[in-house]
DRENDO-969393 format. One record per residue: residue number from 0; x, y, z of N, C-alpha, C in turn; residue in one letter. Coordinates in nm, 3 decimals. Atoms other than C-alpha are relative to their C-alpha. Layout:
SITE    i       nX       nY       nZ      caX      caY      caZ       cX       cY       cZ  aa
SITE  NUM        X        Y        Z        X        Y        Z        X        Y        Z   a
...
//
This chain:
SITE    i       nX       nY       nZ      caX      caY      caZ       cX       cY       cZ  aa
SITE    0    0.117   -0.075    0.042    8.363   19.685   -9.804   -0.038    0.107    0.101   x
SITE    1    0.020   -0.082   -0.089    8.305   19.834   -9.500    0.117    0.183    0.056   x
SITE    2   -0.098   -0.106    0.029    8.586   20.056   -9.542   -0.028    0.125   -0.097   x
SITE    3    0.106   -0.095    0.128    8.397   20.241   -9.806   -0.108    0.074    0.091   x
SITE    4    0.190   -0.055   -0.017    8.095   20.374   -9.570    0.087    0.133    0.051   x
SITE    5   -0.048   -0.087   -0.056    8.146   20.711   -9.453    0.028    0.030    0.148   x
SITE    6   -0.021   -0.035   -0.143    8.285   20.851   -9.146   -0.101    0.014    0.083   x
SITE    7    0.139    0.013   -0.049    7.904   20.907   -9.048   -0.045   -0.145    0.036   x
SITE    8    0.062    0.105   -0.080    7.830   20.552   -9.007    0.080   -0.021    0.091   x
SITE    9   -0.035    0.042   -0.107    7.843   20.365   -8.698    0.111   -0.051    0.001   x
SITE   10   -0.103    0.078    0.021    8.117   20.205   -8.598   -0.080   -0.189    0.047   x
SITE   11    0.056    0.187   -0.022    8.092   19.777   -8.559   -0.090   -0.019    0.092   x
SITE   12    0.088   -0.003   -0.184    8.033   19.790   -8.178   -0.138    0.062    0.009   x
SITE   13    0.137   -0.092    0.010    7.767   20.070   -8.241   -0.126   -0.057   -0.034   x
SITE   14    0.129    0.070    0.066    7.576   19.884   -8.472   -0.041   -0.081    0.066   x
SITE   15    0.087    0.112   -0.044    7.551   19.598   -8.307   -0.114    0.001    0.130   x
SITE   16    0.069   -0.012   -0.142    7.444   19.738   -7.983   -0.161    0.057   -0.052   x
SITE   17    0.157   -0.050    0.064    7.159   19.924   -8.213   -0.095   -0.082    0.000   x
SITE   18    0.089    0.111   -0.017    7.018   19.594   -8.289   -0.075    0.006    0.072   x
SITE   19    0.076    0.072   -0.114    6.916   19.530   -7.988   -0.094    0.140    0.049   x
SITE   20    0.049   -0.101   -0.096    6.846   19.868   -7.844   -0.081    0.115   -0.108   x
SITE   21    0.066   -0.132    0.094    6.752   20.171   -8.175    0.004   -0.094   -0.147   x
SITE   22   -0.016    0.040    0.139    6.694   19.879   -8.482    0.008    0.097   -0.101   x
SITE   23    0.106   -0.027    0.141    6.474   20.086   -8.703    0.118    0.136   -0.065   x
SITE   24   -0.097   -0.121    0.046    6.746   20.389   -8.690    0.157   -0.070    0.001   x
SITE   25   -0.118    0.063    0.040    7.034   20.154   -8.729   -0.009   -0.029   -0.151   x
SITE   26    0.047    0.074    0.133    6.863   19.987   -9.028    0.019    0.100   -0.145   x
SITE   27   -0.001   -0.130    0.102    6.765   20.371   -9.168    0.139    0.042   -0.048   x
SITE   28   -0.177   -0.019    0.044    7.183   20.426   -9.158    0.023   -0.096   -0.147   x
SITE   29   -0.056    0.068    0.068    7.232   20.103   -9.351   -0.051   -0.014   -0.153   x
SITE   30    0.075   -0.059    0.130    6.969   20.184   -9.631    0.092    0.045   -0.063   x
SITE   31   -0.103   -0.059    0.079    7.202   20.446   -9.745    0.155   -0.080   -0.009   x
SITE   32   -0.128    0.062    0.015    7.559   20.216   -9.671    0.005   -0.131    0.048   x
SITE   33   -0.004    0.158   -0.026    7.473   19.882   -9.675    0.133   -0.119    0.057   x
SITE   34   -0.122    0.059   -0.037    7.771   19.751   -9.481   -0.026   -0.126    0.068   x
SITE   35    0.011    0.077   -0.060    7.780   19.387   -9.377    0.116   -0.098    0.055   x
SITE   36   -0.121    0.034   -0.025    8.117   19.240   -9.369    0.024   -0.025    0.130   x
SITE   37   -0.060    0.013   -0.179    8.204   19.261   -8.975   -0.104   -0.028    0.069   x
SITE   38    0.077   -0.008   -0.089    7.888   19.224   -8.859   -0.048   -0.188   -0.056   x
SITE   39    0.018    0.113    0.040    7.866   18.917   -9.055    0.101   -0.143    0.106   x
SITE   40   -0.112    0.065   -0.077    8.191   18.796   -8.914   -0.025   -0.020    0.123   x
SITE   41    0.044   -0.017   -0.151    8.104   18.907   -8.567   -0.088   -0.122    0.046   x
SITE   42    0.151    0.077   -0.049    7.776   18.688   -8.558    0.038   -0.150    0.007   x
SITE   43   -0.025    0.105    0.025    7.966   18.388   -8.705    0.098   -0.082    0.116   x
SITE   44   -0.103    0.031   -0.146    8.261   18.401   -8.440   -0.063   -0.022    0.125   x
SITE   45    0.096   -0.004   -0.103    8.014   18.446   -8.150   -0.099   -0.136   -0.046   x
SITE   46    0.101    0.094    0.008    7.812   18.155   -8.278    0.110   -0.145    0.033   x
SITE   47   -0.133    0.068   -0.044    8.160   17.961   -8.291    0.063   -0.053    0.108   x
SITE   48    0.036    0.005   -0.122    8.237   18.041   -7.983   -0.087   -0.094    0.106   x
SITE   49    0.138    0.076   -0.088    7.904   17.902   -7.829    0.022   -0.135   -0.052   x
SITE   50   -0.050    0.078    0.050    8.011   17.598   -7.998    0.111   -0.097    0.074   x
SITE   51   -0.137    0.045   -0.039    8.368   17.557   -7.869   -0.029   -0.011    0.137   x
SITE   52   -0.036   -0.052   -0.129    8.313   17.597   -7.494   -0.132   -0.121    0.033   x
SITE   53    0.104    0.109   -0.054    8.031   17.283   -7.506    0.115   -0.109   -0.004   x
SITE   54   -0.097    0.091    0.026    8.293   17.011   -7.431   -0.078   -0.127   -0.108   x
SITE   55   -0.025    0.131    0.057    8.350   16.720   -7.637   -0.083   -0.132    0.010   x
SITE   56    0.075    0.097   -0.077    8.244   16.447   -7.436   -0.158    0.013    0.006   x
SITE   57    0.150   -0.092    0.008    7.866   16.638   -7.368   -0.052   -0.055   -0.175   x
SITE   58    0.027   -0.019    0.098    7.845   16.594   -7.745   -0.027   -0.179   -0.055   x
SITE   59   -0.026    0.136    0.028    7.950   16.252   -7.810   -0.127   -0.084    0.097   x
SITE   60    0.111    0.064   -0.056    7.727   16.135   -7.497   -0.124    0.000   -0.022   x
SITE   61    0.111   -0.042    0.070    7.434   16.304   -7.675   -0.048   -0.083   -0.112   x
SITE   62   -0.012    0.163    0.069    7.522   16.058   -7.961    0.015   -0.113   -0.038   x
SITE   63   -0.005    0.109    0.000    7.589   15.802   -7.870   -0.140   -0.088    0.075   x
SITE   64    0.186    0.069   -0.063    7.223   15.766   -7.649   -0.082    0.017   -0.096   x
SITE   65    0.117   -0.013    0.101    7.048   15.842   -7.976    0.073   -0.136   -0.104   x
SITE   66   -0.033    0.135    0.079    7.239   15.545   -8.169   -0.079   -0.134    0.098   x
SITE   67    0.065    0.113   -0.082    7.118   15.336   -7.862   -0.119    0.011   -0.033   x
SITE   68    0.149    0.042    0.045    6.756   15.473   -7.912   -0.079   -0.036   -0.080   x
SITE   69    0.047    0.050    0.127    6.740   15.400   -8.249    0.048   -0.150   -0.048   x
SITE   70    0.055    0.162    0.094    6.837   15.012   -8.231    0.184    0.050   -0.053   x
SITE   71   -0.059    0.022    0.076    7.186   15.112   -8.348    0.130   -0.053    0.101   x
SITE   72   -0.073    0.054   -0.059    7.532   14.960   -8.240    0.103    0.115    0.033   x
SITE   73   -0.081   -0.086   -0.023    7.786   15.200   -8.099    0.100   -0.076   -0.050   x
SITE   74   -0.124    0.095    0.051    8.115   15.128   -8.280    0.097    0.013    0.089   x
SITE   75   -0.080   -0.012   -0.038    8.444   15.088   -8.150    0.075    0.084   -0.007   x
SITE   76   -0.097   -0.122   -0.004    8.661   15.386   -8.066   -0.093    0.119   -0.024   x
SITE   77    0.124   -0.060    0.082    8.329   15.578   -8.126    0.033    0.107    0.100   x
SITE   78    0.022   -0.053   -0.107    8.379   15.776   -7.757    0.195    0.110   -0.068   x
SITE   79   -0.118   -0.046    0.048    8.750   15.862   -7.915   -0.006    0.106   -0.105   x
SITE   80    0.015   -0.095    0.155    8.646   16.087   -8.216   -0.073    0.111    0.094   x
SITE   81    0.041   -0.159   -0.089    8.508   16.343   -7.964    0.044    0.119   -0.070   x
SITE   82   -0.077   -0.182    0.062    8.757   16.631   -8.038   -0.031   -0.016   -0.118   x
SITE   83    0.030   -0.019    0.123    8.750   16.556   -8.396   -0.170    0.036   -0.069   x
SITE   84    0.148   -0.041    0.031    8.328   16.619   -8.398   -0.037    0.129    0.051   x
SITE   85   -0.013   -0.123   -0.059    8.410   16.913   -8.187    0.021    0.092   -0.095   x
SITE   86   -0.062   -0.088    0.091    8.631   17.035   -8.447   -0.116    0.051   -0.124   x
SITE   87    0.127   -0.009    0.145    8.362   17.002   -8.737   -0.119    0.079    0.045   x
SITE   88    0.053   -0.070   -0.051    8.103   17.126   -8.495    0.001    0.123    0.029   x
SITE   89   -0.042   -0.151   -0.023    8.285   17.456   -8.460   -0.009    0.028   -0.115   x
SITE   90   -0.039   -0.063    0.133    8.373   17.467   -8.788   -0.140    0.035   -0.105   x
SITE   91    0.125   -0.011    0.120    8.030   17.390   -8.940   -0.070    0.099    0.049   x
SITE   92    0.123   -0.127   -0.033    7.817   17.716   -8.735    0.106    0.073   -0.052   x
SITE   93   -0.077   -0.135    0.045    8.138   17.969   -8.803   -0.059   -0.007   -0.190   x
SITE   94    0.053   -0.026    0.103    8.068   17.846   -9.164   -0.154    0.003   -0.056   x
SITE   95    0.212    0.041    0.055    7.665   17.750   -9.181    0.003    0.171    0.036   x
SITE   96    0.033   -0.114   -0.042    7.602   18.105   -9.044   -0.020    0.150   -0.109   x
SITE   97    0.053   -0.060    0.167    7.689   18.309   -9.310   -0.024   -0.035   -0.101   x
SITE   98    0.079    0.051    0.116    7.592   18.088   -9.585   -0.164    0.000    0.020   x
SITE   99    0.148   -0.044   -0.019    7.248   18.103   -9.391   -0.060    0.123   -0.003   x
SITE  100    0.029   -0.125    0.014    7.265   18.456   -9.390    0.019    0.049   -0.157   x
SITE  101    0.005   -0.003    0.162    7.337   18.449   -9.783   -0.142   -0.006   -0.073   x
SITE  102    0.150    0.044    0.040    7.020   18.235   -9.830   -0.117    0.062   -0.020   x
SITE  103    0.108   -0.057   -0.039    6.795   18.408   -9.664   -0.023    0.167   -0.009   x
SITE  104    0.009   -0.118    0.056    6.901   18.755   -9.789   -0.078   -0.005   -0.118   x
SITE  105    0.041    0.031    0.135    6.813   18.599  -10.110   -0.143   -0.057    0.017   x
SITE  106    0.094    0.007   -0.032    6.520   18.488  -10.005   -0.124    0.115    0.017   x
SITE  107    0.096   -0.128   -0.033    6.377   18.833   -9.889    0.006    0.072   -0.057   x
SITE  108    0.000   -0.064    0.102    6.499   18.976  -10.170   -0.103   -0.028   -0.126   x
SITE  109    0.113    0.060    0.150    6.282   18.752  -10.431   -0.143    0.049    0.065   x
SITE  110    0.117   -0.004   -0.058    5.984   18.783  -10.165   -0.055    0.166   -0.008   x
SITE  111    0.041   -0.147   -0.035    5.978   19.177  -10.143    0.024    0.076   -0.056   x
SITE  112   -0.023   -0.093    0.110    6.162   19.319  -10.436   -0.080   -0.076   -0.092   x
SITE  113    0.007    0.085    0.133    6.098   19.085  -10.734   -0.182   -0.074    0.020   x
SITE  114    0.128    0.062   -0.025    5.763   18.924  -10.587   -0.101    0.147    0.015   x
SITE  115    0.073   -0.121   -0.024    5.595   19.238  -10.430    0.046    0.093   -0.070   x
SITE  116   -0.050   -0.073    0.056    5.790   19.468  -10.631    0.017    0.129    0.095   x
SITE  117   -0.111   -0.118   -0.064    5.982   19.682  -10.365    0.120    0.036   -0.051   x
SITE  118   -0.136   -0.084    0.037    6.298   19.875  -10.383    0.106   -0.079    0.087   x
SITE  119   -0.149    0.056   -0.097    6.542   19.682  -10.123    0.062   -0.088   -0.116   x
SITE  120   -0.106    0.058    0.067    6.847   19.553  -10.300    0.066   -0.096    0.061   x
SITE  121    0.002    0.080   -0.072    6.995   19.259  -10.211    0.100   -0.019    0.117   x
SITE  122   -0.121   -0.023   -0.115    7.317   19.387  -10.055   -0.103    0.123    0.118   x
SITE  123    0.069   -0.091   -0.092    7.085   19.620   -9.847   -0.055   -0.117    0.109   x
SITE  124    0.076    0.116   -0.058    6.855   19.272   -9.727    0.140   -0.062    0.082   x
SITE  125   -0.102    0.050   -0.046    7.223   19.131   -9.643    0.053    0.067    0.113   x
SITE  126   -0.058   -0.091   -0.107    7.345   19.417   -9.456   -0.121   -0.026    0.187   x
SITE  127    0.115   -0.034   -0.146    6.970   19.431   -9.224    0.040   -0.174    0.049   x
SITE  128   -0.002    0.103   -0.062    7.023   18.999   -9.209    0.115   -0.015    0.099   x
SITE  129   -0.120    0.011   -0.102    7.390   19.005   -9.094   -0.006    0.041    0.106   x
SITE  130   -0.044    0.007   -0.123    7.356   19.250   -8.844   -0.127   -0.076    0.101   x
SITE  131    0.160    0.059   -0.094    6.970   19.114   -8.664    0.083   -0.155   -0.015   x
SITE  132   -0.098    0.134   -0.001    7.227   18.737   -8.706    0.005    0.039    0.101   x
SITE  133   -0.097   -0.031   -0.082    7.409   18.895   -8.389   -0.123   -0.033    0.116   x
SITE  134    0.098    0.003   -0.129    7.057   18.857   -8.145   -0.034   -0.180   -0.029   x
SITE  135    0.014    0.183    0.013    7.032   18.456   -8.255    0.170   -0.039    0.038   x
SITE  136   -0.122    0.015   -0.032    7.445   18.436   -8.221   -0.016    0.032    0.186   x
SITE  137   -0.026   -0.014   -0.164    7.419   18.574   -7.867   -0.080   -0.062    0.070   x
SITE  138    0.071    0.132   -0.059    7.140   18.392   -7.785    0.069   -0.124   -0.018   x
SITE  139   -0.080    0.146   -0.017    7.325   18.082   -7.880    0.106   -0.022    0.144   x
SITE  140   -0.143    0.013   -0.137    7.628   18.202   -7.601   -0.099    0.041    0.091   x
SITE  141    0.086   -0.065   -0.133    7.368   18.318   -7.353   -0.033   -0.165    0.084   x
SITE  142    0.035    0.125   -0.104    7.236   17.928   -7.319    0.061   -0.100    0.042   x
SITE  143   -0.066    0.084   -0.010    7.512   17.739   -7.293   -0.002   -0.063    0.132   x
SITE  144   -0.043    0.063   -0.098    7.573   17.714   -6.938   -0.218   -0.054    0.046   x
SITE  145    0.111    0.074    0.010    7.166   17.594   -6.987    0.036   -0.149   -0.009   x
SITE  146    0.024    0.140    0.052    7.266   17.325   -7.205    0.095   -0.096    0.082   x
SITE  147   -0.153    0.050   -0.042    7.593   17.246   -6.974   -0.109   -0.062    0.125   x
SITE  148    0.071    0.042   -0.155    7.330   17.232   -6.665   -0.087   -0.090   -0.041   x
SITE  149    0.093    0.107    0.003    7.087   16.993   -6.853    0.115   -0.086   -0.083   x
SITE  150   -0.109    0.164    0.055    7.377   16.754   -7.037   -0.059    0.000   -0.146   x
SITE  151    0.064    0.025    0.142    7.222   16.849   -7.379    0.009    0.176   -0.053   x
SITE  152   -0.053   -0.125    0.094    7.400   17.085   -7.634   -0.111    0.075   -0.105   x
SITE  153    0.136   -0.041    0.055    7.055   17.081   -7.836   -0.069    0.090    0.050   x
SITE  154    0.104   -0.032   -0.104    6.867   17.254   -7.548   -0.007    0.169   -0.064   x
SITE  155   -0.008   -0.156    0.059    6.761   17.628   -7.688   -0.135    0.051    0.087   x
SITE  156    0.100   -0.053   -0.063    6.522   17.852   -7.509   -0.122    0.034   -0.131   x
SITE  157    0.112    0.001    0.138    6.216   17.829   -7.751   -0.140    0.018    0.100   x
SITE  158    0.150    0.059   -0.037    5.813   17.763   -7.735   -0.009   -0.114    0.044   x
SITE  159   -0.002    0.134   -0.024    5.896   17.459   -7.666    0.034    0.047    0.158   x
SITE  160   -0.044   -0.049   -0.147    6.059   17.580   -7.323   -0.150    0.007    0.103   x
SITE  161    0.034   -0.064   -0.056    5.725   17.683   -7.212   -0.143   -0.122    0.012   x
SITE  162    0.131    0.108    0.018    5.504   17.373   -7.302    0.125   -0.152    0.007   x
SITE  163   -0.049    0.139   -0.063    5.733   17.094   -7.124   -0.045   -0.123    0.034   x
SITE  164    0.110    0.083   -0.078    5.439   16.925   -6.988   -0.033   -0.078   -0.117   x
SITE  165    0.093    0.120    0.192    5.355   16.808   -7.405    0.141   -0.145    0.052   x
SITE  166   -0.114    0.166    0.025    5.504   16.428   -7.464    0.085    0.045   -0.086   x
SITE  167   -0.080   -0.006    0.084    5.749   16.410   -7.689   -0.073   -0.039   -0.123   x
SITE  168    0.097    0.033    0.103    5.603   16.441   -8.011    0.049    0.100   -0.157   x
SITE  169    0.011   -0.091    0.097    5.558   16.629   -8.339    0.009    0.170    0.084   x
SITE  170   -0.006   -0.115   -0.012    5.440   16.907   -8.200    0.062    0.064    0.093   x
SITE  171   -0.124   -0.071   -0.051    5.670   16.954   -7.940    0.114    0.052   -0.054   x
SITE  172   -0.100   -0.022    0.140    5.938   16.945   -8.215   -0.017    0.116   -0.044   x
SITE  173   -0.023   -0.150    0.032    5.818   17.239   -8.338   -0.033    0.064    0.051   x
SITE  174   -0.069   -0.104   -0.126    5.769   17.442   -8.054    0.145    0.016    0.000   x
SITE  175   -0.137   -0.008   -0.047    6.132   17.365   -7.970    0.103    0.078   -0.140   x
SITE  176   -0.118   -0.086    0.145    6.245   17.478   -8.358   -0.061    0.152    0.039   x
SITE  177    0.059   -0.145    0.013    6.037   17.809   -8.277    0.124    0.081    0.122   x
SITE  178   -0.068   -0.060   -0.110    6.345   17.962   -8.071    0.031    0.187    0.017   x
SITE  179    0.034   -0.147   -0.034    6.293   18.289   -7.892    0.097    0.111   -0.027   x
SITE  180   -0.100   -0.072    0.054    6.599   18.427   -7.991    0.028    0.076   -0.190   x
SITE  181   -0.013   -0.055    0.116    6.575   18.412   -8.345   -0.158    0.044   -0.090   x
SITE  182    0.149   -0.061    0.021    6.197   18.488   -8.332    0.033    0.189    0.041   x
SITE  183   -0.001   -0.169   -0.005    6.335   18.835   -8.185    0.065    0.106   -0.118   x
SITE  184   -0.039   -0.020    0.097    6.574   18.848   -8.461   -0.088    0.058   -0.131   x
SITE  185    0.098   -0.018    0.124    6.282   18.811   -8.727   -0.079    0.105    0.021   x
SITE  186    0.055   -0.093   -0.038    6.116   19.073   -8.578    0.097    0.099   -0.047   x
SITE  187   -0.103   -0.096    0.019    6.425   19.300   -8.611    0.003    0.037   -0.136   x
SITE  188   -0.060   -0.018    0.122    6.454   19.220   -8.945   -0.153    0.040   -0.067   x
SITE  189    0.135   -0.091    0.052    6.066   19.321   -9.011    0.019    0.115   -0.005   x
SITE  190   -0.033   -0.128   -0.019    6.174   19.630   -8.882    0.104    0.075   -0.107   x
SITE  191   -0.137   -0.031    0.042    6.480   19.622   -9.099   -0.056    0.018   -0.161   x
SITE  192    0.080   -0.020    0.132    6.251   19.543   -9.432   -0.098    0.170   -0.019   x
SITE  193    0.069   -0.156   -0.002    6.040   19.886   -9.338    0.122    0.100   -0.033   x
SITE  194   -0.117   -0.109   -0.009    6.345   20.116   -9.323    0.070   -0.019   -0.142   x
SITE  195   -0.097    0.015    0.117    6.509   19.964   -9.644   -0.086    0.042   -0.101   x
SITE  196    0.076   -0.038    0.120    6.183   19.990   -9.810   -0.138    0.064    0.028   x
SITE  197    0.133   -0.074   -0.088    5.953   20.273   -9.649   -0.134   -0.012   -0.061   x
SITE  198    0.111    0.085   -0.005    5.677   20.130   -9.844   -0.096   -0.099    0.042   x
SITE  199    0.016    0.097   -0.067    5.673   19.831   -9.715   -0.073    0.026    0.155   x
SITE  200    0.007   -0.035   -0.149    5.448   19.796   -9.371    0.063   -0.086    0.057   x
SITE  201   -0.017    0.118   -0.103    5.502   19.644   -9.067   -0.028   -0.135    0.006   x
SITE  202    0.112    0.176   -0.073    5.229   19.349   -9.064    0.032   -0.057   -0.095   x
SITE  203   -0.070    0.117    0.125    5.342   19.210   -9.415    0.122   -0.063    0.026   x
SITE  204   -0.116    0.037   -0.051    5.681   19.263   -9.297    0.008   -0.144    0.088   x
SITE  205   -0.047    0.102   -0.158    5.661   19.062   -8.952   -0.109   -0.148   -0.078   x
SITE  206    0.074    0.087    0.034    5.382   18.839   -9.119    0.087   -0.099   -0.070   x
SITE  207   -0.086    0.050    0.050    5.642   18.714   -9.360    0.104   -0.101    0.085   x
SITE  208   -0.084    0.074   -0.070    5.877   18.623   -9.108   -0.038   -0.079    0.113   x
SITE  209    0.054    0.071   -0.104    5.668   18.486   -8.853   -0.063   -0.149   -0.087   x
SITE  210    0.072    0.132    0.114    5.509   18.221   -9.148    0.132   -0.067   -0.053   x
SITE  211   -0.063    0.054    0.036    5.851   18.177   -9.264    0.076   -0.093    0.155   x
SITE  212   -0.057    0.091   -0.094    5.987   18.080   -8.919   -0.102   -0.117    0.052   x
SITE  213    0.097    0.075   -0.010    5.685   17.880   -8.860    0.016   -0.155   -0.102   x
SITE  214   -0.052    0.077    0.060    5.708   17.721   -9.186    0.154   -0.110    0.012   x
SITE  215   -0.129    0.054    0.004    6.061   17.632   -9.139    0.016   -0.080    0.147   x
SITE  216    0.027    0.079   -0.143    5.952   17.463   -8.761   -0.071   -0.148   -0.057   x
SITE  217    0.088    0.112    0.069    5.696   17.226   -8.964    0.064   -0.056   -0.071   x
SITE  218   -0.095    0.085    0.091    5.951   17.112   -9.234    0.091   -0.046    0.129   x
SITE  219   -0.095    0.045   -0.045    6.235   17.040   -8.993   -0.032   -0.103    0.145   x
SITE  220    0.049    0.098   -0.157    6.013   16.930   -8.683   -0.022   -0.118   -0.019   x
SITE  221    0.007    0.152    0.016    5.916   16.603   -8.875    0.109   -0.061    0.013   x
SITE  222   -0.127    0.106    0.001    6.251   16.494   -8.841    0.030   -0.039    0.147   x
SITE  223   -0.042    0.037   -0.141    6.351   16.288   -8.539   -0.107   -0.061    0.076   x
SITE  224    0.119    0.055   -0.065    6.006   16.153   -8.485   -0.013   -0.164   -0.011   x
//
C-alpha cells in the first residue's frame, strides 16, 4: 500500500521520527496518503524485540511466585517450558499489536466519524494509530534494562511509578495501567484526530483519549486484586 503514496511523502524513518518530534505536520501528510503498512510493522517488531531480549527464566520466575501467592501448586517440569512461553510471549505482542491497532482505529472511527459525525475515514484513523504505536513500542524497549534491574518483566514506567509509597491495591493497579508512554502516544493521536479532521478540536480530541485510557486502567486494574 505504501507503495502507492507519492514521491512527496515521507519516507518510513521520516515518519517515524515526526512522531515524536513535528506530529501534527506528519499527521497533515497522512490525511492526504493514509499509509500504514511499515509503520505498523515497525511498531510490532520493536515491541517484539522488547519481548525477546527479557530472558526466559525472568519470566517463568515471575510465574511461578504468583502460582505460590495464589495457594497454587507449581507442577513438575514447570521451570522447563521457559523457552516455549518465551516463544508465545514474542509471538503474542508482534501479533496483539496490530490487532490492537485494528481495534482501536475502529474505535475512533465510530467515536468521531459515525458518532460525532466527522470526516476521518477509517484507513486515515489507522494510518495516525500505527504510526503514534511506535512511541508505546519504544517505550516498551526503552524499559527493559528497568525490568531486567528489578527481576520483573511487568515493570512499565507509569503513574504508578510515581506513587510507590500506595499499598498494593486497586488503585495502585491503575496507576500502574496508566503508562507514560502510551499516555504520550494518546496525546499524539489527539493531535492526529485534529489534522485528519480540522474540525475536530483539541480538548474533545485529547478528552477522548485521556477517558478512554483511564477507562481502560479501571476495567483491567480490577484484575489481580
Amino acid at each position: 500500500m505504501e507503495a502507492n503514496a507519492e514521491t512527496t511523502q515521507p519516507s518510513l524513518p521520516v515518519r517515524l521520527l515526526k512522531v515524536f518530534f513535528s506530529p501534527g505536520e506528519l499527521f497533515a501528510a497522512l490525511r492526504q496518503k493514509p499509509v500504514w503498512v511499515g509503520a505498523m510493522l515497525a511498531a510490532a517488531v520493536v515491541v517484539g524485540l522488547a519481548m525477546a531480549v527479557i530472558p526466559s527464566d525472568l519470566w517463568m520466575e515471575v510465574a511461578r511466585n504468583q502460582m505460590i501467592e495464589s495457594g497454587q501448586e507449581v507442577p513438575p517440569g514447570f521451570e522447563s517450558s521457559g523457552p516455549i512461553v518465551k516463544v508465545f510471549s514474542v509471538l503474542g505482542g508482534v501479533i496483539g499489536t496490530p490487532i490492537m491497532m485494528f481495534v482501536l482505529a475502529g474505535i475512533i472511527t465510530l467515536v468521531f466519524t459515525f458518532l460525532a459525525g466527522g470526516e476521518g475515514r477509517y484507513k486515515q484513523y489507522l494510518s495516525m494509530v500505527a504510526h503514534a504505536s511506535i512511541i508505546s513500542a519504544v517505550g516498551a524497549l526503552i524499559t527493559v534494562p528497568l525490568k531486567l534491574a528489578a527481576g520483573d518483566p511487568s515493570i512499565t514506567l507509569s503513574l504508578g511509578t510515581f506513587f510507590s509509597f500506595l499499598e498494593e491495591g486497586y488503585l495502585f493497579r491503575v496507576l500502574k495501567m496508566l503508562d507514560l508512554f502510551a499516555l504520550w502516544s494518546y496525546v499524539v493521536m489527539a493531535i492526529g484526530v485534529t489534522k485528519i479532521d480540522p474540525k475536530r478540536s483539541m480538548g474533545f480530541a485529547l478528552g477522548f483519549f485521556l477517558l478512554f485510557a483511564v477507562a481502560f486502567a479501571l476495567i483491567f486494574g480490577s484484575f489481580g486484586g
